[in-house]
N, C-alpha and C positions, 0 to 999 in steps of 0.2 A: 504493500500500500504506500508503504515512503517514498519509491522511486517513481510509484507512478505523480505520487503528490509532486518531485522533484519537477517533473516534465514541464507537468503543467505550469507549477507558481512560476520557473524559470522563462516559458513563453511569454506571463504576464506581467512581467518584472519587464524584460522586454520591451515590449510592446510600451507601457506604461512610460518607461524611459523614453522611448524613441517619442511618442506624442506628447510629452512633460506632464499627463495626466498620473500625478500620484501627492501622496500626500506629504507637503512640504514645513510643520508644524506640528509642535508634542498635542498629545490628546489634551483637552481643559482637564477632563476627569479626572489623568492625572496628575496634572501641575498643582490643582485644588486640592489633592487629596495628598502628595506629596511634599511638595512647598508649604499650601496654606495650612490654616490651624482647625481643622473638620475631624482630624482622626483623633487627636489629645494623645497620637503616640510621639514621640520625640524620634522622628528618625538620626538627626543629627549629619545629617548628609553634607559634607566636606572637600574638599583634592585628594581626601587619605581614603575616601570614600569607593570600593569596588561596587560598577554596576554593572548588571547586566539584562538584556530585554530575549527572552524565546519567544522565536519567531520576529526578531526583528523588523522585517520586512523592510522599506527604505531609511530605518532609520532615525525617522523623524521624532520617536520619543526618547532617544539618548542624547537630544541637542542637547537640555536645558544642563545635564548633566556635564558633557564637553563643555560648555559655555563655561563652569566654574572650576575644571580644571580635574573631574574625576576622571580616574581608568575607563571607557566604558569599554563596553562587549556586545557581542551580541550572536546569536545560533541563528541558520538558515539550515534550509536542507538542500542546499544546492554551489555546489564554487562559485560559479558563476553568479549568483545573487547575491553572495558575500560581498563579489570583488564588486558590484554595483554600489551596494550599502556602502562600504569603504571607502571610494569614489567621492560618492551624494558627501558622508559626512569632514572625508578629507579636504573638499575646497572651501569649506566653511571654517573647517578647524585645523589649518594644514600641523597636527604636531604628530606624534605617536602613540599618544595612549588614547589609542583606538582599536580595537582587537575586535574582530568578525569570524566568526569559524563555522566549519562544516558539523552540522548535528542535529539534532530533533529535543521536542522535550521531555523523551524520554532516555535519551543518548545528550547527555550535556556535557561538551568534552571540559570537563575543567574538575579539577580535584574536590573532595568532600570539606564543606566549611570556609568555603575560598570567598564568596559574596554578602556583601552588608545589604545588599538588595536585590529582588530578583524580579522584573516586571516579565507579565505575560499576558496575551490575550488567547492562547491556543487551544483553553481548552475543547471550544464549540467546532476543535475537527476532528474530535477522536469519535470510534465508530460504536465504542461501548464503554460500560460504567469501568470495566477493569482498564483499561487503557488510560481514564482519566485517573484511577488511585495510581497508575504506576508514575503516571507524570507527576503526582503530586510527589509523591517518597522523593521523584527526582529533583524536583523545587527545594526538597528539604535538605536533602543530601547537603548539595552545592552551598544553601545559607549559612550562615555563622551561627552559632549558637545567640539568641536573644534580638538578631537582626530580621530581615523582611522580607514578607511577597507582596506585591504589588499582582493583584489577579483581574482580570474582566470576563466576561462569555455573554452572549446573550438571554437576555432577558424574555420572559414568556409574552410580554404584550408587543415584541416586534413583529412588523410586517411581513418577515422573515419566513413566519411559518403560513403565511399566506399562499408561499410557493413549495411547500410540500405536504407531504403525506405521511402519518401515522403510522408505522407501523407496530409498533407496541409501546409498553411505559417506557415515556423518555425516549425513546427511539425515531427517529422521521426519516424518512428519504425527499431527496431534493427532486423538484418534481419543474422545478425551471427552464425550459430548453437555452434561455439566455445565459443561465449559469454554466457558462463553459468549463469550469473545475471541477463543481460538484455534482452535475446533471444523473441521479440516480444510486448517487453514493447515499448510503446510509448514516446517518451521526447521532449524537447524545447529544442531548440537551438538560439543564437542571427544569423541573416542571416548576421550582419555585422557589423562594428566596431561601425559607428554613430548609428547606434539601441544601441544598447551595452550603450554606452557613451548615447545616452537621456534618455534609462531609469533609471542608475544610476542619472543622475541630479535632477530626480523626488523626491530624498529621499538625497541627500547631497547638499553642498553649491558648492563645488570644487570636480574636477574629472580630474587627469592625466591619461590617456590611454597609454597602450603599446599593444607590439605584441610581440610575440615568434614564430619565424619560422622555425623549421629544416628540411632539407632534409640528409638524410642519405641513402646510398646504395639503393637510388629512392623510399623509405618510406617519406611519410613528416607528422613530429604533428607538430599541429597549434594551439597556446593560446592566447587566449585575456587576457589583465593585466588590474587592473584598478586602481590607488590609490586614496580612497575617502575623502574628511575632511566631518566631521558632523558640 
């Protein structure tokens, strides 16, 4: 399932590149939730500060990070999308502590208790409930003892599930022919916040929940937030 994901995210990396259609700015969710004062955790985040984001994609959430001077990092599952990512964030930051590598979030190449933070959005493309615990052990692995996860996945009132199909608890198929990635694939979804929130407590001490809701011109995305201490 990884290489076929490779193919694909690689053509859209791509493509995305070549028309400059991608995303050029950290998420607000979480600059708010990280920067601002909403979680009353102290992350304490610094230049002595290691980050890193699974599933990266172009990068755009380890600016704010680069901007003041941390390590960052980040996993793709593709060379070629690394060397992308690396690119986007090296002409903005031209220095070295920038590090992109080959991997998944369940394959995170970097040694056990190496990160003070660990952002991710990836959970909403695993295909079942076991594949999301494995990611999580792997989140945990990699964090420091008493440092962080930064988590998202989507939320149950996204328009999202408007283009697929049920096929058991938590389970959908993508039912979108527009969806060139996922057209037919199978994924896990949390049905709801408190599912969400128990199964991260299975694998951290502490867990602040959010929500992100928009409605826009009768579209609505829907994110689940989690911030986790190890």
């Amino acid at each position: 399932m990884i290489k076929s994901k490779s193919k694909d995210w690689k053509s859209f990396h791509l493509k995305s590149i070549k028309f400059g259609k991608f995303p050029k700015y950290p998420q607000e969710l979480m600059l708010k939730t990280i920067f601002g004062r909403y979680s009353e955790m102290n992350l304490s985040i610094n230049k002595k500060s290691k980050i890193i984001d699974i599933g990266c994609g172009f990068g755009n959430n380890l600016i704010p990070f680069a901007d003041i001077g941390c390590k960052v990092n980040g996993v793709e599952i593709d060379k070629d999308i690394c060397n992308i990512t690396k690119k986007i964030l090296r002409k903005k930051f031209p220095i070295k502590n920038i590090n992109i590598k080959v991997g998944h979030n369940r394959l995170i190449p970097f040694k056990k208790n190496f990160f003070d933070l660990v952002m991710t959005n990836t959970l909403h493309y695993e295909n079942n409930f076991n594949d999301v615990d494995l990611a999580l052990k792997e989140y945990c692995r990699v964090i420091k003892k008493n440092k962080f996860l930064y988590i998202t996945t989507t939320g149950n009132k996204s328009d999202f599930f408007k283009k697929t199909k049920k096929i058991s608890n938590n389970i959908y198929m993508i039912n979108d022919k527009k969806d060139k990635i996922r057209f037919g694939k199978k994924f896990f979804f949390f049905k709801n916040e408190n599912f969400f929130k128990r199964t991260l407590l299975k694998h951290f001490k502490k867990v602040i929940l959010g929500r992100d809701t928009n409605i826009i011109n009768g579209n609505c995305t829907d994110v689940y937030m989690a911030l986790c201490q190890k």
